[in-house]
N, C-alpha and C positions, 0 to 999 in steps of 0.2 A: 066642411072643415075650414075656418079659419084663417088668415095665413100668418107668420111667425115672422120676426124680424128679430135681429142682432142688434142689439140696442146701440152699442156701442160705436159700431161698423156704421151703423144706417144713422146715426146723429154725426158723427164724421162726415160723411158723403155729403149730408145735406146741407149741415153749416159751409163747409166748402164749396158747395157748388153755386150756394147761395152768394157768400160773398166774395168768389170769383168773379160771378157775372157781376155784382155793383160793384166793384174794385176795376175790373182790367176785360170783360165784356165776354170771359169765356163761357162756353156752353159746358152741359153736365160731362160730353164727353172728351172734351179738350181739359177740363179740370183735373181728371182722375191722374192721369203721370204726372202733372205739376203737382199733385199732392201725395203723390207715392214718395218722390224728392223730398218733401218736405218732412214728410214720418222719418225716412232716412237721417235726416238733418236733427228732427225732434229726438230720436231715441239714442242720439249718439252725443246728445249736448252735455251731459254729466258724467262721462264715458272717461278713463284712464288717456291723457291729452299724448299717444305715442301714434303720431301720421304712417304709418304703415300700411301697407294691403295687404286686408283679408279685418284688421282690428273695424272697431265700435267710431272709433274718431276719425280713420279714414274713410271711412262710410257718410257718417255726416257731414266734413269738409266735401265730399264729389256730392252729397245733395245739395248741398249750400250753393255749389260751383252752378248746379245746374239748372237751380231756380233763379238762379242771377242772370245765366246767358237768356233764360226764356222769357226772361222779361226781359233783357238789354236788346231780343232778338223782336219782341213785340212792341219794343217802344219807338225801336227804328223803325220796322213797318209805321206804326201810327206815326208818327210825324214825318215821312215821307207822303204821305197823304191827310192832313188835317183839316179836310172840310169833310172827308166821314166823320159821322157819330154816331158812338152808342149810346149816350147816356151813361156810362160810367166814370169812375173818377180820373182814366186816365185823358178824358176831352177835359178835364179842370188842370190838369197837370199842363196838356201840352199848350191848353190857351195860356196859363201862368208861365209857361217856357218861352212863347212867344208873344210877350206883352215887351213894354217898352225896358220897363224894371224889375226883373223877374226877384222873387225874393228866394227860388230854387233853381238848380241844376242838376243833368239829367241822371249824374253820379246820386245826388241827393233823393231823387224822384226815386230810382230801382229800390235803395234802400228802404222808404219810407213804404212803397210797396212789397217789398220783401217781409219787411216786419207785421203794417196789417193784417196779412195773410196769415199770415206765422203765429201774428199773437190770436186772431179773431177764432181759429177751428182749435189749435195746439189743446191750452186749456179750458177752452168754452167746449167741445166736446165732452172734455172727462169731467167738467161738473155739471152737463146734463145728465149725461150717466149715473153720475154717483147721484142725483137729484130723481131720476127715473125710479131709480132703486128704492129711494126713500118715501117716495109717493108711492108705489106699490104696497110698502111694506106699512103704509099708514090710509087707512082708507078712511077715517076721520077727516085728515086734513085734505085728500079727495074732494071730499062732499064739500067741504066750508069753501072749497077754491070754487066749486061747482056751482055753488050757490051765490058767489060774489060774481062769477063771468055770468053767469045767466042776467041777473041784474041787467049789468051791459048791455050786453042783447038786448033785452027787454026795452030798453032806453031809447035806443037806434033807431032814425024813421024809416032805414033801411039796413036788412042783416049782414047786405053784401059789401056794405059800408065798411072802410078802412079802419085799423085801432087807431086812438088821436089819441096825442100827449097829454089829454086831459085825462080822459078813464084810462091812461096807462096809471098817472098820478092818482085816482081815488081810488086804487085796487089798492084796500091798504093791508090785506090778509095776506095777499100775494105778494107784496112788499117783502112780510114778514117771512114767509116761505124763502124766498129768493135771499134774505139773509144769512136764514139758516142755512141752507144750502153750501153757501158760498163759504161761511162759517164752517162747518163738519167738515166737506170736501178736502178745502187745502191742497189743490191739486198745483199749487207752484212751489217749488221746495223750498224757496228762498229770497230775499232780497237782500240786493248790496247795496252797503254804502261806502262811501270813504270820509273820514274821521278828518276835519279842515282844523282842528285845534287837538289837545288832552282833553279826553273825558274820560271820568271818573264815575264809575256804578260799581256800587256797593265794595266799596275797598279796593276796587282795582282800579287802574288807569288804563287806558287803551290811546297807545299814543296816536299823535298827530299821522294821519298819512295812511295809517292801516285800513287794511278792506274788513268791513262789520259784513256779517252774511245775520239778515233777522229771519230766524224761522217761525212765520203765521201760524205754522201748527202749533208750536212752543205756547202762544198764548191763548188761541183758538180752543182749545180743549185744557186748561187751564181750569181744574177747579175752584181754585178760590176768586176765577175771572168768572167762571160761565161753571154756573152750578148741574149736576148729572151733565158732562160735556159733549158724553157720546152718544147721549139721547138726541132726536131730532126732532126739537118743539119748538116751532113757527112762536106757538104762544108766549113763552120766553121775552119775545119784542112787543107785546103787548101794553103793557106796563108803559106810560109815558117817564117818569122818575126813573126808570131802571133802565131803560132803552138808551138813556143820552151817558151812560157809567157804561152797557154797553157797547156800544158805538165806539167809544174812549179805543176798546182794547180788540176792535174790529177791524181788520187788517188784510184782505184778500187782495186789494189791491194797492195794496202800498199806503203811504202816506205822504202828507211835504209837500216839496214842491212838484216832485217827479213822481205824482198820485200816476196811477197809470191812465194813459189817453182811452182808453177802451172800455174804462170801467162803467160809467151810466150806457154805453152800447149795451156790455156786457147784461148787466140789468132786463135792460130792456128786452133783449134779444130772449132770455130766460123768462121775462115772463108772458113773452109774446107766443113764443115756444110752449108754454100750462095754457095760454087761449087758448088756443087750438085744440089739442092736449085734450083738454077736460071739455069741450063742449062741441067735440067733433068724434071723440074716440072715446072707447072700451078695451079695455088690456088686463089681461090675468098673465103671469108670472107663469111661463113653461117649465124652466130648466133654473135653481134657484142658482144663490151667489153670494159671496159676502163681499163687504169692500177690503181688501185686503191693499198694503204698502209698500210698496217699494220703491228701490235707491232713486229713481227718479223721479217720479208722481206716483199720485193713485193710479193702481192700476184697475182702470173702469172693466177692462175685458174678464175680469174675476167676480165685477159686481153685478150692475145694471147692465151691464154687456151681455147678461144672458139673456136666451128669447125670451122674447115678449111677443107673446098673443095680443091681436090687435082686432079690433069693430068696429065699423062706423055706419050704424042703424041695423039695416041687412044685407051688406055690404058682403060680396059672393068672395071665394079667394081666389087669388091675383098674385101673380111672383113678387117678388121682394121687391125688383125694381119700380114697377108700377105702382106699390105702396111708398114708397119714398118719392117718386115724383108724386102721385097725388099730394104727401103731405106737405113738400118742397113747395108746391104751388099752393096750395093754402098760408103757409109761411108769406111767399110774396105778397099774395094780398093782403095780409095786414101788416106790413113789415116795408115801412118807406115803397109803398108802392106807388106809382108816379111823380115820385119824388126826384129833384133834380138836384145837383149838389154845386147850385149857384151859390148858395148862403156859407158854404163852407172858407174858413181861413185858413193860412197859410202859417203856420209859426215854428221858429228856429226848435228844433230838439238837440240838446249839446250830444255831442261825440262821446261815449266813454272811453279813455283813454286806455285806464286799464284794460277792460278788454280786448282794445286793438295788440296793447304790449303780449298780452295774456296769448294771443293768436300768432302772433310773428313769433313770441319766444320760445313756447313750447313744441309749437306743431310745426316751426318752419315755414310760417304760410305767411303772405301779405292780406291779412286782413285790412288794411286800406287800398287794394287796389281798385282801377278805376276802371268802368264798363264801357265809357267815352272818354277820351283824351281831350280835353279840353283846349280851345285853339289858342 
């Protein structure tokens, strides 16, 4: 027999454990309660703002609390000692701490690792999921991915060779895949903005100063944007003339100026995630699932979250964990593996203001408090 995995569960684990270790140098089993905190913090973020114990928001506020001491608590360790290295990003943080003209501080540092984390498993989990779901359910676009990474392969003077930014860039099926995906899914409910003058759409004005929330879904599933919306057809972005009128009204990760920092990661990480995927594994659908929605995100654990039977050649069964570390480590190897993160820069991300106000007024809480007291 087999062995079965939790789609949903087990693509959680592994993107987290994945980029714990290239973030802040954690092992798989020093990651699992920094990322218990963080679902905490994740399923309470659009929750009734009344700080209480026992509610939805005061659950997220003491996950938030606790993912900030354990990095405030590991950053003190690491810069009391900074000729260790792991090769993660926090030896670029504390050499940038202790350079002559640091263009960060160590307040700034937690935060920025706060977020990565937060933003890199939160919603890149649930649109592998709901992405899992939709490869099962399409075994057409299976084959066409199978047949485009084979290529690949094929190409390579060695199999055990790393994926390069080149044949990430000529997968261009996969491309297409990885937009639909990201397209249907819509697993972030919302973007805000704030209104710096009057605008005016279709009759109304929206004055100066108010918070705009855009809902991606709003237009994502849009039929007179994206024709049958709730079909899942890669081919759709085929079309070069119809792709760039697409694109126009494609929006998973924002747009402007403050496109989200994670989205060609995200990209990439999905479709490095189908390598492996499709030319390492075999999976039939156990226990079925729809994608169903709710007040926060998609909830994956309804869809793709169900088992999945998995293979790889004649591959004997092995408990759950031993298949996600196998898969985890196939991930590494093609996925910045021996990659150092000397090349990486440094740049200001503004403050939102409102939701510091949003955090002190409702909930009572200093959302600008500080992890280091600055001398």
């Amino acid at each position: 027999m087999n062995p079965s995995i939790e789609v949903k569960d087990g693509i959680s684990n592994m993107i987290f454990d994945l980029v714990a270790k290239k973030l802040i140098g954690f092992k798989p089993t020093k990651s699992r309660e920094l990322r218990k905190n963080f679902q905490e913090f994740f399923h309470g973020m659009v929750s009734f703002p009344i700080y209480f114990p026992g509610t939805s928001f005061y659950r997220c506020m003491q996950g938030r609390r606790n993912v900030q001491k354990t990095l405030t608590d590991l950053l003190k360790e690491r810069l009391s000692a900074p000729g260790e290295k792991y090769n993660d990003l926090i030896d670029q943080i504390i050499e940038e701490l202790q350079s002559e003209n640091p263009v960060i501080d160590v307040n700034f540092a937690i935060d920025v690792l706060s977020a990565l984390l937060f933003a890199s498993f939160a919603t890149l989990s649930s649109t592998l999921a709901v992405g899992f779901k939709f490869l099962t359910d399409n075994p057409k676009v299976v084959k066409e991915l199978k047949e485009e990474h084979t290529t690949i392969l094929n190409k390579r003077g060695s199999l055990n060779s790393g994926f390069t930014w080149e044949e990430y860039k000529s997968l261009m099926f996969t491309s297409q895949v990885v937009n639909e995906i990201t397209r249907i899914s819509n697993v972030a409910p919302g973007i805000f903005r704030r209104t710096l003058a009057d605008v005016k759409v279709n009759g109304y004005t929206i004055p100066a100063g108010w918070l705009v929330m855009i809902s991606p879904m709003a237009v994502h599933l849009n039929p007179t944007l994206f024709e049958d919306p709730l079909e899942f057809n890669p081919w759709r972005w085929t079309d070069k003339t119809k792709q760039s009128e697409l694109l126009r009204n494609y929006m998973p990760f924002g747009g402007g100026i403050r496109l989200c920092l994670g989205a060609e990661f995200s990209k990439l990480f999905i479709a490095i995630f189908i390598h492996v995927l499709v030319t390492e594994y075999r999976w039939k659908e156990i226990k079925g699932g729809d994608v169903l929605r709710i007040s926060e995100m998609v909830d994956s654990n309804k869809t793709g979250g169900s088992p999945a039977g998995t293979s790889k050649q004649t591959l004997s069964a092995e408990e759950m964990d031993d298949q996600l570390e196998q898969f985890t480590s196939l991930m590494q190897q093609k996925f910045l593996s021996g990659e150092d993160f000397g090349h990486m820069d440094y740049s200001r991300i503004d403050n939102d203001e409102m939701l510091d106000d949003h955090w002190s007024k409702e909930a009572n809480y200093d959302a600008g408090e500080k992890y280091f007291e600055e001398d």
